[in-house]
C-alpha positions in Angstrom: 0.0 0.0 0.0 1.7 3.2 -1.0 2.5 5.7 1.9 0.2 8.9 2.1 2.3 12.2 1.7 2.0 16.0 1.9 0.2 17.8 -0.7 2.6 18.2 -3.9 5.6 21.4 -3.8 3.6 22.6 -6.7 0.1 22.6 -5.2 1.3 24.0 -1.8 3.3 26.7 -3.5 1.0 28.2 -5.8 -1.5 28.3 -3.0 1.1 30.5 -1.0 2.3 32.4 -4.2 -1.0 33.5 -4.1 -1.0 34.8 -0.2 2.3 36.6 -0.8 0.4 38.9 -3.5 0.2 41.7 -2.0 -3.5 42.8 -1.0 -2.8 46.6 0.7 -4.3 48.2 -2.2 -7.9 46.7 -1.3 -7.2 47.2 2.3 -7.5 51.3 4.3 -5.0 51.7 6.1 -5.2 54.2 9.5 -2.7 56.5 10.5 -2.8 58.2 14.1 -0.5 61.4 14.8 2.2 60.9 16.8 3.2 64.5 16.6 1.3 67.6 15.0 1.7 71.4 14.7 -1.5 73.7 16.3 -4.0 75.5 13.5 -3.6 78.8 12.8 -5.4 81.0 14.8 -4.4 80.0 17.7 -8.1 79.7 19.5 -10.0 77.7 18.5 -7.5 75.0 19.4 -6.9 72.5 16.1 -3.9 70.1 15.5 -4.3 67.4 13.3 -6.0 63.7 14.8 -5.2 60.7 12.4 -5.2 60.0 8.6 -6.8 57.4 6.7 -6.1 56.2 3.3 -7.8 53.8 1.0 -11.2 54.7 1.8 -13.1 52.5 0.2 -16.7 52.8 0.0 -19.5 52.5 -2.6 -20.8 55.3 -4.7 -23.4 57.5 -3.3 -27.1 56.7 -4.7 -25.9 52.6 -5.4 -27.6 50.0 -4.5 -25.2 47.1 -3.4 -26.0 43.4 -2.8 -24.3 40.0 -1.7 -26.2 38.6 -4.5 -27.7 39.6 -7.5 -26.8 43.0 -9.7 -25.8 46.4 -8.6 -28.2 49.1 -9.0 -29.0 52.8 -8.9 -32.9 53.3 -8.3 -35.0 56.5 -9.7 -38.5 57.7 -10.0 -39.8 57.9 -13.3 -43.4 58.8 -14.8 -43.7 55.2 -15.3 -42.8 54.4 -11.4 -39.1 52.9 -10.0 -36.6 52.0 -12.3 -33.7 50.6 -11.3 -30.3 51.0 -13.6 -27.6 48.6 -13.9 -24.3 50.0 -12.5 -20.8 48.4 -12.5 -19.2 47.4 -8.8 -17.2 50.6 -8.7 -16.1 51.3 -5.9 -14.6 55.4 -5.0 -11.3 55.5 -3.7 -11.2 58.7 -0.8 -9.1 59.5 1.8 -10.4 60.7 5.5 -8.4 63.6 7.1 -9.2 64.0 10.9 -8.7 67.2 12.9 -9.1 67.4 16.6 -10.9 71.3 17.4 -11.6 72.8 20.6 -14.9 74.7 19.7 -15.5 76.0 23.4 -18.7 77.3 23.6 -20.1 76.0 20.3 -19.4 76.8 16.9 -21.0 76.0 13.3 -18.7 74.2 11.0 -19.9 75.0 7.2 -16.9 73.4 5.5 -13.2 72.0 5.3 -10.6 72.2 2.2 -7.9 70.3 2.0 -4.9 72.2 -0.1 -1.2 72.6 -0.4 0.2 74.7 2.2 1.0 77.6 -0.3 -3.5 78.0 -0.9 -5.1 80.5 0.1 -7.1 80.4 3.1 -10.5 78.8 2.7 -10.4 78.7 -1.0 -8.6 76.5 -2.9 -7.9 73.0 -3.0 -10.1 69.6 -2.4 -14.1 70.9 -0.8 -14.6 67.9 1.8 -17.4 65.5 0.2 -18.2 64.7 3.7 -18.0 65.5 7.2 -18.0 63.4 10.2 -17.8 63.2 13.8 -16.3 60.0 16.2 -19.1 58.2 18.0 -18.4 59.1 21.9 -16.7 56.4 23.8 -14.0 54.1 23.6 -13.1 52.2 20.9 -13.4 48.5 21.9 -11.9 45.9 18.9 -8.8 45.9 17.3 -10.1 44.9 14.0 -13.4 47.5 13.5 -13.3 50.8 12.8 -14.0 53.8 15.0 -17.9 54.4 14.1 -18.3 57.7 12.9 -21.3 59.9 12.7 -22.5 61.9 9.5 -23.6 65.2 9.4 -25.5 67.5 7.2 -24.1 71.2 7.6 -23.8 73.4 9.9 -22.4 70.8 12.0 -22.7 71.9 15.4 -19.9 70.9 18.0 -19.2 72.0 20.9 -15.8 71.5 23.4 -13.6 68.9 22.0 -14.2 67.2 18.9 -12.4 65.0 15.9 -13.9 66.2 12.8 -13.2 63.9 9.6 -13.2 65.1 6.1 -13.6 63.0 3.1 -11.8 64.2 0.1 -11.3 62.8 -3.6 -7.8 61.1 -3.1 -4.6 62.9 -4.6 -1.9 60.8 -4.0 1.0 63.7 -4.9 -0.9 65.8 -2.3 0.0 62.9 0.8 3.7 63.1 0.1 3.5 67.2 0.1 3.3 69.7 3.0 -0.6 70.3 2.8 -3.0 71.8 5.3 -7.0 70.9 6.1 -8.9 74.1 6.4 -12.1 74.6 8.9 -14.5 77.1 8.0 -16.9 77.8 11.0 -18.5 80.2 12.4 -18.5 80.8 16.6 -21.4 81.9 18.3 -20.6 84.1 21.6 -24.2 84.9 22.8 -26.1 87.1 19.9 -22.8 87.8 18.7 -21.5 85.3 15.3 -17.4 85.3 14.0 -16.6 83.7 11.3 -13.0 82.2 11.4 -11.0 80.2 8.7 -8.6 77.5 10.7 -6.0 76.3 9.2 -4.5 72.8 10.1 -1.2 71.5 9.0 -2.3 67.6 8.1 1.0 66.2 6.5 4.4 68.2 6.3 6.9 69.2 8.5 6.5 69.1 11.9 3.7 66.0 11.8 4.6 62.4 12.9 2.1 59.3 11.9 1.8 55.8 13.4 0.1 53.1 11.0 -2.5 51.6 13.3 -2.5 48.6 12.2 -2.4 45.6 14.8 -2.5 42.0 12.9 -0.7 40.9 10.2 -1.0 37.8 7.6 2.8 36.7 6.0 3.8 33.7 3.7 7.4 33.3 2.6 8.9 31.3 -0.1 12.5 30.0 0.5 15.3 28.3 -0.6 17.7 26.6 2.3 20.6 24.7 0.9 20.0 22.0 3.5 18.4 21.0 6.5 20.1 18.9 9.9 19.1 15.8 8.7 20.3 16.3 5.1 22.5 18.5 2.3 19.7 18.2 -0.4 18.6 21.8 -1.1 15.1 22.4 0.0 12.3 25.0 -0.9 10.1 25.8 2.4 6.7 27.8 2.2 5.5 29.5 5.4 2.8 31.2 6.1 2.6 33.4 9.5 -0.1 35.1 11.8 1.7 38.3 13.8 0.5 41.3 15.5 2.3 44.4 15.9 3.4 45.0 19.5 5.1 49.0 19.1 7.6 48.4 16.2 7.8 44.3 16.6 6.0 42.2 14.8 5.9 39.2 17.5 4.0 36.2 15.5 4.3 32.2 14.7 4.6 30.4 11.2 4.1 27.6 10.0 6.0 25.9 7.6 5.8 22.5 5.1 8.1 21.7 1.7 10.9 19.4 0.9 12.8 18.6 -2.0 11.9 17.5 -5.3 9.5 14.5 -5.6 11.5 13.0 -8.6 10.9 12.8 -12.0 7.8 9.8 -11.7 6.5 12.1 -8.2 7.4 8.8 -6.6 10.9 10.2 -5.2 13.0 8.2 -7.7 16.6 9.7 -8.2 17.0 11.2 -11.8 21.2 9.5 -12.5 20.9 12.7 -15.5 20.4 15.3 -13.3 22.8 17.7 -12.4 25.1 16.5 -10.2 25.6 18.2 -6.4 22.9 18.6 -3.4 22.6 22.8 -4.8 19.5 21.9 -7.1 17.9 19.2 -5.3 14.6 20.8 -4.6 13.9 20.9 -8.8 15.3 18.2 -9.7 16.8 14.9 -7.5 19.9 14.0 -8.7 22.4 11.2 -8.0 23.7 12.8 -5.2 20.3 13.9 -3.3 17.4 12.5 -1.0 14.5 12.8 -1.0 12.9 15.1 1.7 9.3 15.8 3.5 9.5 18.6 5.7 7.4 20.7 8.2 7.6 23.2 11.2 6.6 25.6 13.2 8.7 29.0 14.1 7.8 31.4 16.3 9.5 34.4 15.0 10.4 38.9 16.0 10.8 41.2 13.3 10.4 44.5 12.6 11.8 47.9 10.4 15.1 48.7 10.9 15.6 51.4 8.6 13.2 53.2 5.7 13.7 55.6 3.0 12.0 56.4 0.0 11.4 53.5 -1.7 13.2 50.7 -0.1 13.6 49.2 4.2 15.8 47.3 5.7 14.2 44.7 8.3 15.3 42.3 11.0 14.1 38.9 12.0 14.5 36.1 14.4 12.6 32.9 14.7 13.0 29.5 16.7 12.0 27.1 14.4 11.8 23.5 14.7 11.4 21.1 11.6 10.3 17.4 11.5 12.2 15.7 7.9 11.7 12.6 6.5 14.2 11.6 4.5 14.1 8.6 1.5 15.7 6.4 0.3 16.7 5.4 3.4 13.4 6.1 5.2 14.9 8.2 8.1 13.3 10.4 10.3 14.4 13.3 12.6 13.5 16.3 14.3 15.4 19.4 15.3 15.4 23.1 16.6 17.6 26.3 16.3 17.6 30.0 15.9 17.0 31.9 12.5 18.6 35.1 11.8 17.6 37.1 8.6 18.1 40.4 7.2 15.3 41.7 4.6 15.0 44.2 2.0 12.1 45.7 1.6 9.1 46.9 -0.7 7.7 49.3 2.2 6.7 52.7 1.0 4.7 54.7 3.1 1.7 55.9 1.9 1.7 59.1 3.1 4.6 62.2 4.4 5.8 62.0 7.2 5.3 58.0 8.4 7.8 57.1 11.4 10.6 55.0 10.1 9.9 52.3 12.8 5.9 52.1 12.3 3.8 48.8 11.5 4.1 48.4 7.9 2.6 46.1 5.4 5.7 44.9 2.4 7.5 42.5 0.5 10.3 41.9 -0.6 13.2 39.4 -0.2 15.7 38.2 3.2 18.9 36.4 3.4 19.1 33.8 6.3 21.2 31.7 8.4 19.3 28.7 10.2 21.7 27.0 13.0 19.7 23.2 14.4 20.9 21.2 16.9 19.0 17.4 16.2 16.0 16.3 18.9 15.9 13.0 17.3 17.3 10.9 14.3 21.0 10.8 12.8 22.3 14.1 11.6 23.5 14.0 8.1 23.3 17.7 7.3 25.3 20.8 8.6 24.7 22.4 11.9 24.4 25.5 10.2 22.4 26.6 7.2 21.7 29.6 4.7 19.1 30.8 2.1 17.0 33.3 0.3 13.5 33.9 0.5 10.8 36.0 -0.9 8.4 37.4 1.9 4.8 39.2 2.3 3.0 40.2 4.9 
């Protein structure tokens, strides 16, 4: 009776090929300021609250179901129509200012603009204004609820107002400014005032808020403990972002080549030497079955423009079976790695330590010491990987 194994190399990696696409783009991502400069005038108090990109949201007037066609209804002489629309989706950004308004005051718009605008007149009108629910927020995962207003919205004391403005990406990596027109109300007596906000520029710090974090990783090791075939490992990782750590466990499965029949037979044409094992078993490989867990720190070492450099440990262990011989073994060590990174920030002014999501690729070292079997590999290990999460 033939032995059951893992899923093929090829299955398992194309199904973590696909988890190592990114997916940001479909995802908002929250910023919260860290440090901020105050409005201009000085009362009311203003600085700017948070930032959020990727706003995703369905156009206004839609109709948008699980199942079934999107719509946009309207009344006609001959009753409710309802016209076909395409799953468009509008792509805004949500800039949040935090405004004293004492008393009470009438908010009648906000403008988002490059610094240089003048005052109340130029730049992005908001296409919405918004207020945060009172309380605190309790998940990690939703949210903060936010309440919509028709204008005047009328605040009073302390309150985060959101604008939602068409999204201009040149505009996030520029010094720009929100603008608050309102108008105060001191007994019979009205003032008009235009506030103006810095939201991104000098001066302002942001913190990505995110918390959890999915990560696969495709690598090539040239050997393992228990043997010196090459071997190409898929992990796939669950984290969360503790400051600028991203503390999480992975697990991991792969092996070496199955052989030319998938049966594990040795191909005496292929090349000769362990480097290649994991396409193509040679005279001078095994064949190897492998799986693991890690539990693994990493986090942004460095960022600039367009590239980071990351840091990562893990202490893995990895159970191998090993034919033709039919050995097995376990064993454990540290993993050191050094990444370079696809981690651009999406807007000015991100910390160069904050939660990130990227890709790119790391070199590692994996040093095992055996739990069980016979060790027929090297105590010490390298290899290259490409990474997502």
């Amino acid at each position: 009776m033939n032995e059951r194994r893992l899923p093929s190399l090829s299955a398992i990696g194309t199904a973590l090929a696909l988890a190592i696409v990114p997916a940001a783009g479909c995802i908002s991502v929250r910023y919260q300021a860290r440090q901020s400069t105050p409005g201009d005038p000085a009362a009311p108090a203003a600085h700017a609250e948070r930032l959020t990109v990727r706003d995703l949201h369905g156009k206004a007037g839609g109709v948008y179901e699980t199942y079934g066609p999107n719509g946009r209804p309207h009344v006609t002489r001959e009753g409710l129509l309802v016209d076909a629309v395409p799953d468009d989706t509008d792509r805004t950004v949500l800039l949040s200012v935090r405004i004293d308004a004492g008393p009470g005051a009438d908010v009648w718009g906000m403008m988002w603009s490059p610094a240089s605008a003048p005052r109340c007149a130029g730049g992005h009108p908001s296409l919405a204004i918004m207020t945060d629910v009172e309380g605190e927020l309790n998940s990690s995962f939703a949210d903060r609820e936010q309440v919509r207003w028709e204008r005047p919205v009328v605040v009073r004391g302390q309150n985060v107002l959101s604008g939602r403005f068409d999204e201009d990406r040149p505009l996030l990596h520029a010094s720009s400014v929100v603008d608050v027109l309102l108008v105060e109300r001191d007994g019979a007596a009205l003032r008009q005032v235009c506030v103006r906000i810095p939201i991104t520029g000098a001066g302002i710090t942001y913190w990505n808020q995110k918390r959890w974090s999915l990560g696969a990783r495709l690598s090539w090791q040239r050997g393992l403990r228990f043997s010196r075939s090459s071997v190409l490992l898929w992990g796939v990782s669950v984290a969360r972002w503790w400051g600028p750590v991203r503390i999480g466990v992975e697990g991991i499965v792969g092996g070496s080549s199955d052989g030319p029949s998938g049966d594990g037979t040795r191909d005496p044409q292929g090349p000769s030497g362990t480097g290649a094992c994991f396409l193509v078993l040679g005279p001078d490989c095994e064949d190897v079955t492998a799986g693991g867990v890690a539990l693994q720190a990493g986090g942004i070492a460095w960022r600039g423009e367009r590239w980071a450099l990351g840091l990562n440990v893990a202490y893995e262990a990895l159970y191998a079976r090993i034919r033709p011989m039919d050995r097995h073994g376990m064993a454990a060590g540290p993993r050191v790695s050094l990444q370079l990174l696809r981690a651009l920030p999406d807007i000015a002014g991100v910390s160069p330590h904050s939660p990130t999501s990227a890709w790119g690729f790391e070199l590692y070292a994996a040093a095992a010491q055996e739990l069980t079997g016979t060790a027929a590999g090297t105590p010490v290990s390298y290899g290259i990987s490409f990474l997502g999460f």
